[in-house]
C-alpha positions in Angstrom: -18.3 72.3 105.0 -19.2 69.9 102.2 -22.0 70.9 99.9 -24.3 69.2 97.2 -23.3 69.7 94.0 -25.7 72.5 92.1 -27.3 72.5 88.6 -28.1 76.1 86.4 -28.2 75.4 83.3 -28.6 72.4 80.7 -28.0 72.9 77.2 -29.7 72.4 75.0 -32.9 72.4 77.1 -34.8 69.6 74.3 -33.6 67.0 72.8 -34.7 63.6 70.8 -36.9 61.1 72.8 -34.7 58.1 71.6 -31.7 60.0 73.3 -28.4 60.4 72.4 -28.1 63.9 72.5 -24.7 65.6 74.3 -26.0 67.8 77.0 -24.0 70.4 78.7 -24.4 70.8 82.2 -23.6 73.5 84.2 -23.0 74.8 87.8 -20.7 73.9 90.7 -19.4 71.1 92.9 -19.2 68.9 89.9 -15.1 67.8 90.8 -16.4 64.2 92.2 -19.5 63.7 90.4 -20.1 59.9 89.8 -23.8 60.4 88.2 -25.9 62.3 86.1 -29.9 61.1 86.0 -32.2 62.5 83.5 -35.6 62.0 85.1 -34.3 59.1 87.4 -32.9 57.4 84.1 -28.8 57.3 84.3 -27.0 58.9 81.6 -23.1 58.4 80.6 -21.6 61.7 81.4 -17.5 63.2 81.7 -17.1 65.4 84.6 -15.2 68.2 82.3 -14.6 70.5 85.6 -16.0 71.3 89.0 -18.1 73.6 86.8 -19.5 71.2 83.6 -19.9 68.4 83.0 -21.2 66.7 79.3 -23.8 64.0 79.6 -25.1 61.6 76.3 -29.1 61.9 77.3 -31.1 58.5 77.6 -34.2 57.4 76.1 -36.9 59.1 77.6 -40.1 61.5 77.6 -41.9 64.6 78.9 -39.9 67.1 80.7 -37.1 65.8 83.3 -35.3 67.1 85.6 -31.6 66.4 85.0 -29.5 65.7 88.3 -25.6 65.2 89.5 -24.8 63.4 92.5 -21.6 62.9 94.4 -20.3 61.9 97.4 -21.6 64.8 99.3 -25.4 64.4 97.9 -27.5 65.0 95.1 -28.3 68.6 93.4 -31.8 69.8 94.2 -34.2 70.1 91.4 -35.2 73.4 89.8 -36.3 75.1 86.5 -32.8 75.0 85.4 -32.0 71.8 85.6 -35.4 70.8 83.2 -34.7 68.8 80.0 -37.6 68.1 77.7 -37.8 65.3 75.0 -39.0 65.3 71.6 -40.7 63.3 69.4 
């Protein structure tokens, strides 16, 4: 059975509203990700293992959820996966 990939942690958990920031990303099912969305927004990211991945964060504002999908879905959003911007 093929899952979704899952998000538990992002570090750091704030970063600047102009973006920019490298973002750590953790949890599983990351092998095959092909994106990473920071409140909808896509960010560049490097699938470092099925278990990180490192994601430049884009422009944005508020607190977002911060998503990785592949070709078995999208990770659901939760507390963990929250990103706030700055400034």
């Amino acid at each position: 059975m093929v899952t979704a990939p899952v998000v538990t942690a992002v570090s750091p958990v704030t970063g600047a509203g102009t973006g920019g920031d490298s973002v750590t990303i953790t949890g599983s099912g990351f092998a095959d990700a092909t994106a990473v969305d920071f409140g909808g927004v896509s960010a560049v990211m490097t699938a470092n293992s099925d278990t990180e991945i490192t994601a430049t964060s884009p422009p944005g504002s508020g607190t977002v959820d911060v998503t990785v999908a592949t070709p078995s879905g999208t990770s659901a959003t939760s507390a963990a996966d929250q990103f706030t911007y700055q400034g």
